[in-house]
C-alpha positions in Angstrom: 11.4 19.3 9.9 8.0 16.8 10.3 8.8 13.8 8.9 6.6 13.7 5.3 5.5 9.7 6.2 3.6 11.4 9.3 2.6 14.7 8.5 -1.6 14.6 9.1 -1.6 17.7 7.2 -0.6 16.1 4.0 -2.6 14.3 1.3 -1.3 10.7 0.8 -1.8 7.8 -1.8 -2.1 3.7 -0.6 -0.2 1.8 -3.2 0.4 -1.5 -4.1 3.0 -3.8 -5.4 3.1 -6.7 -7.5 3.4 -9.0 -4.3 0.1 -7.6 -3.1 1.9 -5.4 -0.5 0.5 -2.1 0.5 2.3 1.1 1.2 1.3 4.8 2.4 2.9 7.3 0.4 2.5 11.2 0.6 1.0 12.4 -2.7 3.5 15.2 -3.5 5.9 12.1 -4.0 7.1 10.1 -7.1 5.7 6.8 -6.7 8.6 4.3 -7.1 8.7 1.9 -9.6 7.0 -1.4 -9.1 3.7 0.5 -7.1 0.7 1.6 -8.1 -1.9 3.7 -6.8 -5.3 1.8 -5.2 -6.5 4.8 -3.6 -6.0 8.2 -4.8 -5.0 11.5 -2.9 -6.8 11.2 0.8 -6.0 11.8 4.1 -4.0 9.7 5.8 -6.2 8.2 8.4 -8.5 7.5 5.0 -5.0 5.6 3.3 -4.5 3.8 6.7 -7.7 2.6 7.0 -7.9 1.3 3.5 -4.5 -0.5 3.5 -5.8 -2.0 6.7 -9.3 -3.1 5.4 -7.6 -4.6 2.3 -4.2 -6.2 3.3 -5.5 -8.9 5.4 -2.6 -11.5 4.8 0.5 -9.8 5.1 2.4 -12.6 3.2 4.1 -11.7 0.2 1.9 -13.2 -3.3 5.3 -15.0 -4.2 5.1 -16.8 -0.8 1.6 -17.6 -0.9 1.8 -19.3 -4.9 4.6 -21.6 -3.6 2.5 -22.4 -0.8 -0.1 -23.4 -3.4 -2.6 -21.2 -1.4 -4.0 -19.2 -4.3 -6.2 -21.8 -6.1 -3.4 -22.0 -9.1 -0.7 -25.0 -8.9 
């Protein structure tokens, strides 16, 4: 059985939580609470490459607020 996270043959959907982290998920599945889709059925090279091109600080949000990083105090 291929392993749905890595099946190229599959459509997929990049999601995102509410600590700004991105996930690849195959399309056929529920997305779990907390997500949300930020880029609609594609392949996954096209997912991959837009969670890469997007998630450029892999900190979670929480972390950067206390840091005091995000312009807010």
């Amino acid at each position: 059985m291929t392993n749905p996270f890595e099946d190229e043959s599959r459509p997929y959907v990049a999601l995102i939580n509410d600590e700004d982290q991105y996930s690849l998920w195959p399309a056929s599945f529920e997305i779990p609470a907390g997500w949300k889709v930020v880029l609609s059925s594609s392949s996954r090279s096209a997912c991959l490459a837009f969670i890469e091109e997007h998630w450029v600080d892999m900190r979670p949000r929480s972390l950067i607020v206390a840091m005091g990083e995000d312009g807010e105090q």
